[in-house]
N, C-alpha and C positions, 0 to 999 in steps of 0.2 A: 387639577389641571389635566385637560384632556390630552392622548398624544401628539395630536397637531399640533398645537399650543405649546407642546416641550418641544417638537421640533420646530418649530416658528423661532423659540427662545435659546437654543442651539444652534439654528442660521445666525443671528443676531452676537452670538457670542462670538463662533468664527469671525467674522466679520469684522470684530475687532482686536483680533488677532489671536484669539486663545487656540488651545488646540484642541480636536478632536474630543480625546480621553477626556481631557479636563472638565471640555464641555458636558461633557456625558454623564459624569459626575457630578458635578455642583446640581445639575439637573435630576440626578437620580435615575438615570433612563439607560438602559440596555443597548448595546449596539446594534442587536439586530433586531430590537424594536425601533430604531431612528432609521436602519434601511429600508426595513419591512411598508409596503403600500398598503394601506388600506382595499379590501375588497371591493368596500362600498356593492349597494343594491339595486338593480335596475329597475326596481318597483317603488323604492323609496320617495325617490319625488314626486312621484303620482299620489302616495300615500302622506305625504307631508302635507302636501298642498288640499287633501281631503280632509287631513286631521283643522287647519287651519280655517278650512271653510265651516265644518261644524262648529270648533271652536266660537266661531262668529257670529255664527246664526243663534247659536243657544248658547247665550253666556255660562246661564248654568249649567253644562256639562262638565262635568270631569272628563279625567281621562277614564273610566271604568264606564261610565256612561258610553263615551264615546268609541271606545272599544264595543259594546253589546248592539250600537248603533251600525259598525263596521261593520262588523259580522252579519247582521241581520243582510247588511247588500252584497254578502257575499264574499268581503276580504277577507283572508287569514290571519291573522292577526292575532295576537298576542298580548295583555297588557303588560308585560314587562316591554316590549317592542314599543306600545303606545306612549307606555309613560314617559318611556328615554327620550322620543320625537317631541312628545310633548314638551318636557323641560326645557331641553335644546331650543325648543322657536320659544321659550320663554313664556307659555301659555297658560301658566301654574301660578293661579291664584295666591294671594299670600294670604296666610293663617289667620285670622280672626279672631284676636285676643277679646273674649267676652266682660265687659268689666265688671264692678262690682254695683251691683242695682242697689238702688236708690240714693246714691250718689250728684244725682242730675238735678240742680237746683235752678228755678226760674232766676236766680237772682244770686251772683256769686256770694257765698259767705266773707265777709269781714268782719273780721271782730273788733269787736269795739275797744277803743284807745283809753285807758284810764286816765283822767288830769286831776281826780283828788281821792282822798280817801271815800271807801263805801259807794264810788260811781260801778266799777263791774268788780263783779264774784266770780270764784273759779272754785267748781264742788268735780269732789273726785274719788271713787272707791279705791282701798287697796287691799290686795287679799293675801295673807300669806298663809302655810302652814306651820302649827306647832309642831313640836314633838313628839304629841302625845297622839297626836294624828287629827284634831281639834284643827277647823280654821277660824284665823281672827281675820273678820271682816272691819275696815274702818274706812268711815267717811270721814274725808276732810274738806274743811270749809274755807274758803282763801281770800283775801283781800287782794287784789291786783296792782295794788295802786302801791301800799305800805309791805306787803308781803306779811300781814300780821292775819293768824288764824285764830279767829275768836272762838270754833267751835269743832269739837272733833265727837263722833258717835261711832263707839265698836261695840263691837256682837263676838262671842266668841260660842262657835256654832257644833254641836255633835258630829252630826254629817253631811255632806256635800248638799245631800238634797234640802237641808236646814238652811247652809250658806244661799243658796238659790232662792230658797222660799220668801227668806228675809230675816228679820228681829221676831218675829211672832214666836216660833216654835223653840226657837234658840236655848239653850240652859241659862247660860248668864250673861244679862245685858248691863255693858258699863257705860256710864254718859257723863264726860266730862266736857262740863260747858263753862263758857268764860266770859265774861260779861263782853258787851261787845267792842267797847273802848275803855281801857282803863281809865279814871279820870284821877 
């Protein structure tokens, strides 16, 4: 909150009857920062109203931009000076959260509903570590419908770069498979 803004919010307190001190306090503010006037600049609204015009005309300027553009015609200028003006009229871009690419699908994903058994599969790795410093890698295989898993396939791998590689290089491959419906 800027000091106008505490003093704006300390009228408004007075005003309904509090006192002084009080107000000064729930507000956090010094008393002779609440008397104190602002200096204010007699070049600033000349320079607001410049900073707003570029702002305009070249969307993509920042304020650093717009500061070396200043300059070039001759103002003094500052970018700590510029960037304050600028935030104040509010001219400050918002940040551009980049997403994660490949994400953007012609066609939203749904996935598909199961209504009997053996309609959608649900395949899924899990990796943990041993002990012994060994990863066991396992696939499991998933029925959607019954929650029944016919088929599971684990590797249990020397090193990281093994787990990566796949089942090839691995020391020992175990495969316990289960028939796919008992009958």
């Amino acid at each position: 909150m800027t000091p106008a803004q505490k003093r704006e919010v300390i009228r408004e307190l007075r005003q309904q009857g509090l006192s002084l001190r009080l107000a000064l306090e729930l507000v956090k503010m010094a008393r002779a920062s609440f008397y104190r006037q602002g200096r204010g600049h007699p070049q600033e609204d000349s320079l607001r109203e410049r900073i707003r015009e570029l702002a305009h005309a070249q969307v993509a300027f920042g304020y650093r931009r717009i500061t070396a553009v200043l300059r070039r015609q001759g103002w003094r200028v500052n970018p700590k000076r510029v960037y304050r003006l600028y935030r104040q009229m509010e001219l400050q871009k918002p940040v551009s959260k980049k997403g994660r690419r490949g994400l953007k699908r012609p066609v939203p994903f749904e996935p598909a509903e199961a209504l009997a058994p053996g309609q959608v599969w649900a395949v899924d790795f899990v990796e943990d570590k041993l002990v012994s410093g060994r990863r066991l890698r396992i696939l499991n295989v998933l029925d959607i419908f019954s929650r029944y898993a016919p088929g599971m396939s684990g590797t249990i791998c020397r090193t990281r770069s093994d787990a990566i590689a796949g089942p090839a290089p691995c020391a020992v491959t175990v495969r316990l498979w289960w028939s796919f419906y008992p009958t």
